[in-house]
Biopython code that builds the backbone (N, CA, C, O; Angstrom):
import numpy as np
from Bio.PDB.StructureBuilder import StructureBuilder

atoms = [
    (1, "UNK", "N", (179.668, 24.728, 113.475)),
    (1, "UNK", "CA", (178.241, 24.822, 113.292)),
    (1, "UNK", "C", (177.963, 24.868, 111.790)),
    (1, "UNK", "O", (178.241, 25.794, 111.027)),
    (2, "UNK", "N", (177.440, 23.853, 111.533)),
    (2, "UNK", "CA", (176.894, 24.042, 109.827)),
    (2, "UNK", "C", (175.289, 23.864, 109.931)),
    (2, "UNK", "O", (174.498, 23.487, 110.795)),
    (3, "UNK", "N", (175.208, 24.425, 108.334)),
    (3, "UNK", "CA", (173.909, 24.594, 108.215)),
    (3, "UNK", "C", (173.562, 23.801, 107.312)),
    (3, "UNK", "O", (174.195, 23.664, 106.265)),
    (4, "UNK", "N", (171.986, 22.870, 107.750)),
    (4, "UNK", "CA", (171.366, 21.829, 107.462)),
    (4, "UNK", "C", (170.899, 22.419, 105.915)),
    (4, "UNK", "O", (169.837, 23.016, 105.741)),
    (5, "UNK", "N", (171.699, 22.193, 105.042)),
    (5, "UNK", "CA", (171.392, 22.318, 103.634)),
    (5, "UNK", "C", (169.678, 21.996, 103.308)),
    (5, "UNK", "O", (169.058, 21.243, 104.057)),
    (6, "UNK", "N", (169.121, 22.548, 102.308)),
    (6, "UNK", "CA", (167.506, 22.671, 102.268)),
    (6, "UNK", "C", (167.663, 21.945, 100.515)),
    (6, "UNK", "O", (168.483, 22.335, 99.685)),
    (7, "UNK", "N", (166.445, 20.622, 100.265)),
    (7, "UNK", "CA", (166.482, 20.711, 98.995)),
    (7, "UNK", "C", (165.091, 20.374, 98.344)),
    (7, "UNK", "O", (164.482, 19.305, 98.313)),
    (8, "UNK", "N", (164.760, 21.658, 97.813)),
    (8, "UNK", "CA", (163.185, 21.349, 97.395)),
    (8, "UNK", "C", (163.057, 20.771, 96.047)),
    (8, "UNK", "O", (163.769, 20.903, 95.052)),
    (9, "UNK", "N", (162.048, 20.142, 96.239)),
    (9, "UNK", "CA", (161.121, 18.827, 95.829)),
    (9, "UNK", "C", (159.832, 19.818, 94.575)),
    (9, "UNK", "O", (158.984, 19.264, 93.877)),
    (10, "UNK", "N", (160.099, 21.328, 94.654)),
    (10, "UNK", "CA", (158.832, 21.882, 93.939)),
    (10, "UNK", "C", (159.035, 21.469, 92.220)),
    (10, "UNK", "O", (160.205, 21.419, 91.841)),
    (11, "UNK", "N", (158.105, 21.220, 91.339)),
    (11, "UNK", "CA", (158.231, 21.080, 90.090)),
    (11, "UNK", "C", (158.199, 20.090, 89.808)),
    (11, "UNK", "O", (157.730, 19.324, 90.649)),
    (12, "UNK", "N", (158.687, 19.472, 88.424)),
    (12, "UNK", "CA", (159.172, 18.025, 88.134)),
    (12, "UNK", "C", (160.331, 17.126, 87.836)),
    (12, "UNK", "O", (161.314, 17.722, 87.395)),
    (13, "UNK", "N", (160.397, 16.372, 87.916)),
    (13, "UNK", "CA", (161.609, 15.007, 87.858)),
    (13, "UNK", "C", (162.153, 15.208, 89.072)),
    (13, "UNK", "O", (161.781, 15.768, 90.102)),
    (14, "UNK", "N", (163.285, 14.525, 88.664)),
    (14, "UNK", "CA", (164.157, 14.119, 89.942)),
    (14, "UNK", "C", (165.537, 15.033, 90.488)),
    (14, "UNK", "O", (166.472, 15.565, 89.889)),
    (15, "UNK", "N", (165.157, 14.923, 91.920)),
    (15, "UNK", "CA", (166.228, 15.607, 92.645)),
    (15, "UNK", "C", (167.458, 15.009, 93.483)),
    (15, "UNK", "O", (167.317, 14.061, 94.255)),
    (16, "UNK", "N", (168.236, 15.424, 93.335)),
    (16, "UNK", "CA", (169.419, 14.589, 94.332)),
    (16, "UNK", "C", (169.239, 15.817, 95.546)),
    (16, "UNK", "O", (169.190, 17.046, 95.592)),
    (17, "UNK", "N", (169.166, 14.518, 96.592)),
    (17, "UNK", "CA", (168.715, 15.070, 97.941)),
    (17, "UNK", "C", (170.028, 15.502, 98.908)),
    (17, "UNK", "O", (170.748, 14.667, 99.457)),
    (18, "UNK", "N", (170.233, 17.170, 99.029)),
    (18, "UNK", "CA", (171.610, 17.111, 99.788)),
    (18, "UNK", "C", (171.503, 16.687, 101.357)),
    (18, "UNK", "O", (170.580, 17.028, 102.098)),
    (19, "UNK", "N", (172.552, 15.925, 101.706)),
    (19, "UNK", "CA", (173.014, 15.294, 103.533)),
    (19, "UNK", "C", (173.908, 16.042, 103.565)),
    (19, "UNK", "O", (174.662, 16.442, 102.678)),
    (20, "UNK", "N", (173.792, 16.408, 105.387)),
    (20, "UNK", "CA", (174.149, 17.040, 106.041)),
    (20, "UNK", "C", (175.130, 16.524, 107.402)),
    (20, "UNK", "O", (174.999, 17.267, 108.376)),
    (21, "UNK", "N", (175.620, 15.928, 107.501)),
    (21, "UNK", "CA", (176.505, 15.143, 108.586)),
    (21, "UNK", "C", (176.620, 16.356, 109.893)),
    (21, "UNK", "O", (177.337, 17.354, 109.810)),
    (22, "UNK", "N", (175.811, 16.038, 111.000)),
    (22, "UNK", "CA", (175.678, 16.928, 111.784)),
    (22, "UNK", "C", (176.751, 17.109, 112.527)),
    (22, "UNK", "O", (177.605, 16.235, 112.375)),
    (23, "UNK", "N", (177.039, 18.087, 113.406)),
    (23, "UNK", "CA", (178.145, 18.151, 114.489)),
    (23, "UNK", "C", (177.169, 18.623, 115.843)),
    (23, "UNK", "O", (175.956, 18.555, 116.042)),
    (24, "UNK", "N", (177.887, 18.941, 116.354)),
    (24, "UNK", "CA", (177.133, 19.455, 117.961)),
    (24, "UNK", "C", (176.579, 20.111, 118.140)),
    (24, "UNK", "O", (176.124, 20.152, 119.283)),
    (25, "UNK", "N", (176.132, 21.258, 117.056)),
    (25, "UNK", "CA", (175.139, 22.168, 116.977)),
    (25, "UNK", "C", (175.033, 22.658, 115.226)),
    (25, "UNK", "O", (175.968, 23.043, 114.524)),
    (26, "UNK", "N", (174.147, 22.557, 114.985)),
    (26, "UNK", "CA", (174.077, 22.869, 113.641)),
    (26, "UNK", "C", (172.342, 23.874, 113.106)),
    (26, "UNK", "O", (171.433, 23.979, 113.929)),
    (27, "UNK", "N", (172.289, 24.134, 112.492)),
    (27, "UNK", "CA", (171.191, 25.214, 112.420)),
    (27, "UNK", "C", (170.160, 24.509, 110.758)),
    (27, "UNK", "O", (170.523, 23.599, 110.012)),
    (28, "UNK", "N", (168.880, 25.351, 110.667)),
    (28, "UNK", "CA", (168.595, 24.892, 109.447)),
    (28, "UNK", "C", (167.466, 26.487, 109.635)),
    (28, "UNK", "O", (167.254, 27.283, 110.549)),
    (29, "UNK", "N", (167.019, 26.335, 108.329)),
    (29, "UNK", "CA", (165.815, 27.282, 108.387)),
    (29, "UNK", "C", (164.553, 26.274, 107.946)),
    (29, "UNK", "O", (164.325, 25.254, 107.296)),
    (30, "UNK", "N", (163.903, 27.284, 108.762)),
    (30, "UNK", "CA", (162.202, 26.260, 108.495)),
    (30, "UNK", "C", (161.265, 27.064, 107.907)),
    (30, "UNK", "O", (160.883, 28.205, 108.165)),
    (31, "UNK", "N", (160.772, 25.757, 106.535)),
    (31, "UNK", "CA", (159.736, 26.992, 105.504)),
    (31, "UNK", "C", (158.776, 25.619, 105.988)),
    (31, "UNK", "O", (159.145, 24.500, 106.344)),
    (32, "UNK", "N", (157.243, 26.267, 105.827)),
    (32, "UNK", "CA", (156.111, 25.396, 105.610)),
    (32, "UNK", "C", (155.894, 24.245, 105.198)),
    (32, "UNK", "O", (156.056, 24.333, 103.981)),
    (33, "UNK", "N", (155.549, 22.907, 105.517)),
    (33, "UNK", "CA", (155.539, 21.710, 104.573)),
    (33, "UNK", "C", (157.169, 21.440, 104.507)),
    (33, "UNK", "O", (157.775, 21.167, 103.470)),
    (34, "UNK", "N", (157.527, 21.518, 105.308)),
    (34, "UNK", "CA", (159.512, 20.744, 105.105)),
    (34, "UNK", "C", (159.413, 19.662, 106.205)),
    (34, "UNK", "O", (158.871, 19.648, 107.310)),
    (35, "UNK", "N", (160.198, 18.682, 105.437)),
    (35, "UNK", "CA", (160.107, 17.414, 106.525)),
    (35, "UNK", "C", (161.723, 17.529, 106.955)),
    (35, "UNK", "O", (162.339, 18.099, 106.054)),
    (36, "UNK", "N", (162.251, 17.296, 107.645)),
    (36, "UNK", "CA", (163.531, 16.869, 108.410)),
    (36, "UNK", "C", (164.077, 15.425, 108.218)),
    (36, "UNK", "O", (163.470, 14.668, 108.975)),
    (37, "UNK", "N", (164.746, 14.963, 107.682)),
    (37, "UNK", "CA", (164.533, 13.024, 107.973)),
    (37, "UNK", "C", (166.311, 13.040, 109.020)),
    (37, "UNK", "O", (167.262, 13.653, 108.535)),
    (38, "UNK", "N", (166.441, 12.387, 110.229)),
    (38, "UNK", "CA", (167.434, 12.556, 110.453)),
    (38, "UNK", "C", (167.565, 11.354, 110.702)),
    (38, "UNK", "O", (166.951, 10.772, 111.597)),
    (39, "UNK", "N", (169.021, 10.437, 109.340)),
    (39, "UNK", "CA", (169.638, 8.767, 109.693)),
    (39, "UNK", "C", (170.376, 8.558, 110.734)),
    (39, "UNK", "O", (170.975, 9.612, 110.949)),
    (40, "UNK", "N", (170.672, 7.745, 111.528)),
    (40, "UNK", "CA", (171.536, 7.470, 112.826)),
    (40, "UNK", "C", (172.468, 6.459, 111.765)),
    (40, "UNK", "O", (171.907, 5.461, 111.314)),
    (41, "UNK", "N", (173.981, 6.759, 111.361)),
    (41, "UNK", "CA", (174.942, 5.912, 110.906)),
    (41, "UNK", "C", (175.534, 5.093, 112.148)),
    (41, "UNK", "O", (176.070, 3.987, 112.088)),
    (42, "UNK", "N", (175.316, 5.896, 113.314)),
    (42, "UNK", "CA", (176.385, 5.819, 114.695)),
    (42, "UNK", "C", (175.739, 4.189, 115.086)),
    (42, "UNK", "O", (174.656, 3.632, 114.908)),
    (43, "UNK", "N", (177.019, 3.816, 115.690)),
    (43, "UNK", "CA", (176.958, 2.941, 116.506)),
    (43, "UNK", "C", (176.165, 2.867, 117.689)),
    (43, "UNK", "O", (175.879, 1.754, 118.130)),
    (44, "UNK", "N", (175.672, 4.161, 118.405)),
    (44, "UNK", "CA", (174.254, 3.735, 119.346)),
    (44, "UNK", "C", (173.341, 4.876, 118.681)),
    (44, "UNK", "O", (173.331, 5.455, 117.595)),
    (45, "UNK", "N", (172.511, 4.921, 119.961)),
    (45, "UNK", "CA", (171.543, 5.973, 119.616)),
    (45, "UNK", "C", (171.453, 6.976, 120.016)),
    (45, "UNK", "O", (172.115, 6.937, 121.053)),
    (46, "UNK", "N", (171.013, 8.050, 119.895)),
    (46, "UNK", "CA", (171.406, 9.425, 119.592)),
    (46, "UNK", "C", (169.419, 9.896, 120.204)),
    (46, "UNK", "O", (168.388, 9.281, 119.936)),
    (47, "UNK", "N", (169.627, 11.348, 121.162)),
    (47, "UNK", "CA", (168.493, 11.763, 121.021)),
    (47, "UNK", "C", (168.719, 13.190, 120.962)),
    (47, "UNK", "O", (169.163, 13.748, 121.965)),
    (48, "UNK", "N", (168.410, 14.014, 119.656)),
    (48, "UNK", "CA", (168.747, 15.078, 119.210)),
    (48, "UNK", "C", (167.599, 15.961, 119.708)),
    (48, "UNK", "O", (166.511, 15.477, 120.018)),
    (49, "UNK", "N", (167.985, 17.819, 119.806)),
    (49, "UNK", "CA", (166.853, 18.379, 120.156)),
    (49, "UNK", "C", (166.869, 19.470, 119.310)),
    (49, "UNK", "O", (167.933, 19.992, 118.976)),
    (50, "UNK", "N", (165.439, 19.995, 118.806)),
    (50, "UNK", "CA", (165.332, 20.744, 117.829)),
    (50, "UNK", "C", (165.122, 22.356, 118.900)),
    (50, "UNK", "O", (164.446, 22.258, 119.924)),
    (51, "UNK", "N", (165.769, 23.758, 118.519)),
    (51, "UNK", "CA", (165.426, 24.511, 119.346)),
    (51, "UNK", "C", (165.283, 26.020, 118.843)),
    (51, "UNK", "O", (166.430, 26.435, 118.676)),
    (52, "UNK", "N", (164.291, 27.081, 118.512)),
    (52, "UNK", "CA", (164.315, 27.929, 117.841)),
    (52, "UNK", "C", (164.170, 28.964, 118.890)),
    (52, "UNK", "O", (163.111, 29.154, 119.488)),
    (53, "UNK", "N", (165.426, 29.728, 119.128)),
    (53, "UNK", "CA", (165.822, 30.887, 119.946)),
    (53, "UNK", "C", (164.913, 31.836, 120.225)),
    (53, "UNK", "O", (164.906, 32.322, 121.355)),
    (54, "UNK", "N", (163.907, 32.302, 119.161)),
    (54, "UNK", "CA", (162.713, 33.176, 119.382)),
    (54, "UNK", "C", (161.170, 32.582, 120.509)),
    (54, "UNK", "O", (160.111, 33.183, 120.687)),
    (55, "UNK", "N", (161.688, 31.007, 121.179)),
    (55, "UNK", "CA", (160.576, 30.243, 121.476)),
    (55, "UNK", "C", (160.001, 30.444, 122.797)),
    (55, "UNK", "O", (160.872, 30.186, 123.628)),
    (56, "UNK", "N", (158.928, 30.788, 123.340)),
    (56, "UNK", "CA", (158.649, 31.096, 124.664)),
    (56, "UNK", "C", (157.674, 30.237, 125.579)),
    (56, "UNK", "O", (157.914, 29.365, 126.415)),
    (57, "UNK", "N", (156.208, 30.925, 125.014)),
    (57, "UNK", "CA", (155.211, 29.916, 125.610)),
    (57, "UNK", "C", (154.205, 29.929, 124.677)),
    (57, "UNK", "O", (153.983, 30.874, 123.920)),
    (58, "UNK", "N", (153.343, 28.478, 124.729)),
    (58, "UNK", "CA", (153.032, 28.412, 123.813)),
    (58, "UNK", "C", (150.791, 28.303, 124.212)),
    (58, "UNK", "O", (150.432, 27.131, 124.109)),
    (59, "UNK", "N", (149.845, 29.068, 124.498)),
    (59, "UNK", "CA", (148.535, 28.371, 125.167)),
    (59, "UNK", "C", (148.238, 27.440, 124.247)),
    (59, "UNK", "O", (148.046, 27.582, 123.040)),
    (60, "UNK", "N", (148.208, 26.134, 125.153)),
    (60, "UNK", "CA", (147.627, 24.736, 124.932)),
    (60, "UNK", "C", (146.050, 25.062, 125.090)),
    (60, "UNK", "O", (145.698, 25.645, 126.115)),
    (61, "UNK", "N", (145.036, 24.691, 124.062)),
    (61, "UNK", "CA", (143.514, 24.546, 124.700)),
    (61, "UNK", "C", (143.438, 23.030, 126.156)),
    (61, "UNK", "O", (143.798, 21.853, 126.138)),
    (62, "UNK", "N", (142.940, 23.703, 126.961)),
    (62, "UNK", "CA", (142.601, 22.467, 128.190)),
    (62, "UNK", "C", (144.097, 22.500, 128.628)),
    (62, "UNK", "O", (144.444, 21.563, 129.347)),
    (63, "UNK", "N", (144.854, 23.255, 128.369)),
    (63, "UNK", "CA", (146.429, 22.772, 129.387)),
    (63, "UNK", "C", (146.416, 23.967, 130.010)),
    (63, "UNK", "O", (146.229, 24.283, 131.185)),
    (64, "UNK", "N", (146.650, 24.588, 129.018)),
    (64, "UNK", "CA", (147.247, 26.336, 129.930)),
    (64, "UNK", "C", (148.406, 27.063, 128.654)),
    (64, "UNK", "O", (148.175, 26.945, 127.451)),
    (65, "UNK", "N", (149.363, 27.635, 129.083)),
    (65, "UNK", "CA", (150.612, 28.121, 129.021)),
    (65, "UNK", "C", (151.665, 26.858, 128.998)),
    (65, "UNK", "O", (151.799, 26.134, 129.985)),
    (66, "UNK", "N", (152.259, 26.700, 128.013)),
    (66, "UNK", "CA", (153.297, 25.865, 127.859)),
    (66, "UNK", "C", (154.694, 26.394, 127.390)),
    (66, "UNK", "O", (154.855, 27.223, 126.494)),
    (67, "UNK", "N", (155.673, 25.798, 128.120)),
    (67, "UNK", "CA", (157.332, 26.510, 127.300)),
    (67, "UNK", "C", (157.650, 25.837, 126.460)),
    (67, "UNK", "O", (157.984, 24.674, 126.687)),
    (68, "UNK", "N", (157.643, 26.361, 125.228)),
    (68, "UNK", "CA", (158.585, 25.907, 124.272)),
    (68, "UNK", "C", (160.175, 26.417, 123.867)),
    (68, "UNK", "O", (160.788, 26.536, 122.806)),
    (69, "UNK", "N", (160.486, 26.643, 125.283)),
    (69, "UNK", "CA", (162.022, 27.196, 125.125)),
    (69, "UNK", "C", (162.734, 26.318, 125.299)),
    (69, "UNK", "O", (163.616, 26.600, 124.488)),
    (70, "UNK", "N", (163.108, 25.216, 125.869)),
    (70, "UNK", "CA", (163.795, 24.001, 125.729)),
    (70, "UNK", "C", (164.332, 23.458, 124.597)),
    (70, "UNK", "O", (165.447, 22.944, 124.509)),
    (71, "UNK", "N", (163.474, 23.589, 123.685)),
    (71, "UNK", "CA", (163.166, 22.801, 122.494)),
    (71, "UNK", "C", (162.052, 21.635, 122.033)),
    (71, "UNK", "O", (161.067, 21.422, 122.740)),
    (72, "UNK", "N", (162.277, 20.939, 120.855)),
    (72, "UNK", "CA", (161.855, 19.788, 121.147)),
    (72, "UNK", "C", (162.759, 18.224, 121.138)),
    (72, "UNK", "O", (163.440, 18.027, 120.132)),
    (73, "UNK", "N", (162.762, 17.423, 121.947)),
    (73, "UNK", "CA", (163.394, 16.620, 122.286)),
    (73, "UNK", "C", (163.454, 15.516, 121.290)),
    (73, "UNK", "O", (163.187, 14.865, 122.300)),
    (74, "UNK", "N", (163.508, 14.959, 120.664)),
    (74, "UNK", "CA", (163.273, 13.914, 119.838)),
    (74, "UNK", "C", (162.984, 12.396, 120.256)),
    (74, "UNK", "O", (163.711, 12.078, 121.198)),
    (75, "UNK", "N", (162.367, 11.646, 119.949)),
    (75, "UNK", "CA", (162.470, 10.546, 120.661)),
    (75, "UNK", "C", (163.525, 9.932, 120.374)),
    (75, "UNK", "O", (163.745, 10.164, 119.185)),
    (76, "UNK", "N", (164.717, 8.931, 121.011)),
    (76, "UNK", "CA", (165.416, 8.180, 120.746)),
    (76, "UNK", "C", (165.714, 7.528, 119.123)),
    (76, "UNK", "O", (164.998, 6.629, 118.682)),
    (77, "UNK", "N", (166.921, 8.145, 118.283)),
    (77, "UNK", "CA", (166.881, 7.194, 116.791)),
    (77, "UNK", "C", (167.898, 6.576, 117.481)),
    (77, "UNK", "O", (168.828, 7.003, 118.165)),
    (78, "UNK", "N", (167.482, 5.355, 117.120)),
    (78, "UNK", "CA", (168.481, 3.784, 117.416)),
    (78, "UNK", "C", (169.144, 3.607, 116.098)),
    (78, "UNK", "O", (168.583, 3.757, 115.012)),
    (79, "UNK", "N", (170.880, 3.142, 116.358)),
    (79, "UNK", "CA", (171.538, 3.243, 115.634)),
    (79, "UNK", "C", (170.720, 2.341, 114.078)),
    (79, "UNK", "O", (170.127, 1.262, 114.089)),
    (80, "UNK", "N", (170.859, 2.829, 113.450)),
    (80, "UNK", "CA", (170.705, 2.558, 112.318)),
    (80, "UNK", "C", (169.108, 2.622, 111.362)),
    (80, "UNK", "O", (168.889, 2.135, 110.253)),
    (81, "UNK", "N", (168.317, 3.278, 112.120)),
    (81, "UNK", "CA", (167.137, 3.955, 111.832)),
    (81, "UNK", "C", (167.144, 5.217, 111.606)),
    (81, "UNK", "O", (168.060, 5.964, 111.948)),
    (82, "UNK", "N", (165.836, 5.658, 110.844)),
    (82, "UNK", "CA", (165.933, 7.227, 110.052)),
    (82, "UNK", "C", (164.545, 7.204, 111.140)),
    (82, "UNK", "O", (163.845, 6.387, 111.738)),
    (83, "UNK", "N", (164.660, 8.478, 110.972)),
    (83, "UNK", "CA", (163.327, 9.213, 111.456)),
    (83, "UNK", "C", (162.534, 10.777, 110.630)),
    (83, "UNK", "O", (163.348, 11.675, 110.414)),
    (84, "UNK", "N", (161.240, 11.029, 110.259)),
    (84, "UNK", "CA", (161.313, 12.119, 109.507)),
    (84, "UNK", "C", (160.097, 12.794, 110.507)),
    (84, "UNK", "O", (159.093, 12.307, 111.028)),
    (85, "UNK", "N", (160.541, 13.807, 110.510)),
    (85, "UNK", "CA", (159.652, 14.833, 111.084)),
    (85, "UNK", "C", (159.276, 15.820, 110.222)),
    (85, "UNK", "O", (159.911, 16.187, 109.233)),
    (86, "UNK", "N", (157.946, 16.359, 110.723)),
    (86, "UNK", "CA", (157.189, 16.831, 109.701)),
    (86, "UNK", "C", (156.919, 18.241, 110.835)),
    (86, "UNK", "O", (156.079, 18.423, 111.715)),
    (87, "UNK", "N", (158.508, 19.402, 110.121)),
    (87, "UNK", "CA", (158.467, 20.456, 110.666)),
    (87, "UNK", "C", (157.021, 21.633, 111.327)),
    (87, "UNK", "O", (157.077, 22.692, 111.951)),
    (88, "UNK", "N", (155.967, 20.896, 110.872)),
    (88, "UNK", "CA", (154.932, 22.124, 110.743)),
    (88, "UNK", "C", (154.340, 21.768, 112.087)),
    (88, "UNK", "O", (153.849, 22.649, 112.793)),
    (89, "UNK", "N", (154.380, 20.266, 112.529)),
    (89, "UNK", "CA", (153.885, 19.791, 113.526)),
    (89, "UNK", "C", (154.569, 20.134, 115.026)),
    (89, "UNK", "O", (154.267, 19.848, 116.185)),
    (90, "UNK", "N", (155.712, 20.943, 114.348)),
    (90, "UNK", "CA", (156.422, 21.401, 116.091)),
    (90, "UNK", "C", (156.644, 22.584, 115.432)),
    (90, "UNK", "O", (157.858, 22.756, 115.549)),
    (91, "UNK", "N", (155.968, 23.934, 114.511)),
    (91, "UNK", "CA", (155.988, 24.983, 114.426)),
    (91, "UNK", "C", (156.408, 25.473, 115.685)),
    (91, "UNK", "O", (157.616, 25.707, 115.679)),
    (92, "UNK", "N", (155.867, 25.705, 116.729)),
    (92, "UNK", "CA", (156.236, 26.634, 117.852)),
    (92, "UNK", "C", (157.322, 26.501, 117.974)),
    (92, "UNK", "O", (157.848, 27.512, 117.508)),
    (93, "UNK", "N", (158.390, 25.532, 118.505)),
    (93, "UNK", "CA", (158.999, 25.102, 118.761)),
    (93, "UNK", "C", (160.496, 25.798, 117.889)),
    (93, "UNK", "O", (161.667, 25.864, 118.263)),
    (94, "UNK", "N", (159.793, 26.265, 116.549)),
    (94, "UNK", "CA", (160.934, 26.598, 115.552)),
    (94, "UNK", "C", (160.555, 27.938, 115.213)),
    (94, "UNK", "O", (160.002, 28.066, 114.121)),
    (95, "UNK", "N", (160.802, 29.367, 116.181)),
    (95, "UNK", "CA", (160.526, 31.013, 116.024)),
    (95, "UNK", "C", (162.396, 31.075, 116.180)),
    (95, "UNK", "O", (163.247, 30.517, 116.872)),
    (96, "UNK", "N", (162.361, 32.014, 115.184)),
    (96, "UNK", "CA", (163.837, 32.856, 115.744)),
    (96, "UNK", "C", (164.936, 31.684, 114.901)),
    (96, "UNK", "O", (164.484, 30.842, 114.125)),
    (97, "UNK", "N", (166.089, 31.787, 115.145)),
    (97, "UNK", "CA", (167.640, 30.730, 114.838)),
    (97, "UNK", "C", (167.290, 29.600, 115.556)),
    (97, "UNK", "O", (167.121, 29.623, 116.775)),
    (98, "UNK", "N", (167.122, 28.174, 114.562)),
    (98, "UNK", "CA", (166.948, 27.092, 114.856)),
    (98, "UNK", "C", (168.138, 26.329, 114.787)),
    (98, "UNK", "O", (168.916, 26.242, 113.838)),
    (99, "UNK", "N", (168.215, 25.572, 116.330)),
    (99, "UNK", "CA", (169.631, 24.869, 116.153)),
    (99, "UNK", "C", (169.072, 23.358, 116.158)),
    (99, "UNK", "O", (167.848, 23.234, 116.131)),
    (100, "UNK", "N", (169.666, 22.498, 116.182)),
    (100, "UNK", "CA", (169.893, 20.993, 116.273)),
    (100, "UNK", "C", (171.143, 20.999, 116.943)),
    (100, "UNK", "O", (172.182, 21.599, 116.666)),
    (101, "UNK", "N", (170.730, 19.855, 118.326)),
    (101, "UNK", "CA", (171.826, 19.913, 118.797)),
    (101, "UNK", "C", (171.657, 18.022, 119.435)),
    (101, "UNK", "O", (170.674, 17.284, 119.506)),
    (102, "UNK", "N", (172.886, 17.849, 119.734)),
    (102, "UNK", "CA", (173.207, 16.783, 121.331)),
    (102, "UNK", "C", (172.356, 15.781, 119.340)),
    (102, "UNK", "O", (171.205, 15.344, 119.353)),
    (103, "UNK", "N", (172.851, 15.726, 118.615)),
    (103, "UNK", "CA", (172.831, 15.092, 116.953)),
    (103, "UNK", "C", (174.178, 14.895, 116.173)),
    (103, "UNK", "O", (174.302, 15.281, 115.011)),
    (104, "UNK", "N", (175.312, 14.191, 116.964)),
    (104, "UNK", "CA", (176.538, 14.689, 116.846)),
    (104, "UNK", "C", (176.632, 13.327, 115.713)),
    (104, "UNK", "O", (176.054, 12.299, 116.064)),
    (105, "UNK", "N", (177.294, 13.335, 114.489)),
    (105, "UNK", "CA", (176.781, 12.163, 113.531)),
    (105, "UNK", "C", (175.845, 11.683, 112.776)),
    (105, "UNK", "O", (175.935, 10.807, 111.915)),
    (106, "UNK", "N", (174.717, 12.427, 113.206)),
    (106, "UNK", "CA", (173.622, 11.882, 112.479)),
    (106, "UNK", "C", (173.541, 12.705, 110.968)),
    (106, "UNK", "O", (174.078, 13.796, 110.777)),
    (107, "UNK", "N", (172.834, 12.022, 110.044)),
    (107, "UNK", "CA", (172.476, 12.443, 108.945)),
    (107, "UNK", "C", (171.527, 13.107, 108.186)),
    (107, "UNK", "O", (170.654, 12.376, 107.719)),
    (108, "UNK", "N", (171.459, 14.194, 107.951)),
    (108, "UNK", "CA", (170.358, 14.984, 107.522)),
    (108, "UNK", "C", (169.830, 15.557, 106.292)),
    (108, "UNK", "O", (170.423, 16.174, 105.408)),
    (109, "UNK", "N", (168.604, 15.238, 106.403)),
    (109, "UNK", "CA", (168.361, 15.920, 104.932)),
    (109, "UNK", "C", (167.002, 16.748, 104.927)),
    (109, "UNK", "O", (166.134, 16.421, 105.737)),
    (110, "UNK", "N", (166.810, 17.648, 104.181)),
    (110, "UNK", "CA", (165.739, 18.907, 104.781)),
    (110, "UNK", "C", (165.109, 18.983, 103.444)),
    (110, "UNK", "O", (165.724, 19.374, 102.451)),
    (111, "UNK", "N", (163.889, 18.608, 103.433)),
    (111, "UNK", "CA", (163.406, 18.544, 102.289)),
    (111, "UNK", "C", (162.018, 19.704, 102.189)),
    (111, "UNK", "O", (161.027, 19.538, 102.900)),
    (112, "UNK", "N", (162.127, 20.825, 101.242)),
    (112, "UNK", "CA", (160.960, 21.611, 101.030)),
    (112, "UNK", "C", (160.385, 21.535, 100.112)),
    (112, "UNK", "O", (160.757, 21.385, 98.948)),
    (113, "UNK", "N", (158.801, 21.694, 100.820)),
    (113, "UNK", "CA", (158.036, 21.381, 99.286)),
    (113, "UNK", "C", (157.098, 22.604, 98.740)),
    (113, "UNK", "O", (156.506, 22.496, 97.666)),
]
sb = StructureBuilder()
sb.init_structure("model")
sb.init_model(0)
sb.init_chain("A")
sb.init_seg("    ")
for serial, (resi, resn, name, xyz) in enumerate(atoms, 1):
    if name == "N":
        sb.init_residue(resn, " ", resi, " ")
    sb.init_atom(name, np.array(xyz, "f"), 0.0, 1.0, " ", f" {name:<3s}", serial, name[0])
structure = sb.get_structure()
């Protein structure tokens, strides 16, 4: 289990962005305004799930009560596409030890701003 290295973007010039080569479960911490970008090097595609241990239910307006204990699922990255997620938009989803998992290969980079 490694942890999804964090590299902020605050101030000026340029940063070298640290990657993270995932394994079968790997963790990150989530600050405000951090995007996730995760590359697929692999030969197929990969659908990774984001999951923060503290996560329960979440009231939807017009839905009800929703679980966010599962995680969140990612949509399908096809081999050789990046994808960036924009952590704030699945807040719930990330209370408590956040893992990444079923991301075995993929490439990561955690950018805070």
């Amino acid at each position: 289990m490694a942890v999804i290295a964090a590299t902020s973007i605050l101030g000026s010039g340029a940063r070298v962005v640290t990657e993270t080569t995932l394994g079968a479960s790997d963790t990150l911490v989530y600050k405000p305004k951090a995007i996730l970008e995760l590359r697929n090097p692999t030969g197929g595609a990969l659908v990774p799930n984001i999951k923060g241990a503290g996560g329960t239910t979440v009231s939807v307006p017009g839905i009800g009560s929703v679980s966010v204990t599962p995680g969140y699922t990612l949509p399908s990255i096809a081999a050789g596409a990046t994808v960036a997620v924009p952590l704030d938009s699945i807040s719930e989803y990330l209370k408590g030890v956040i893992t990444v998992t079923l991301g075995t290969g993929l490439v990561a980079r955690l950018i805070n701003y």
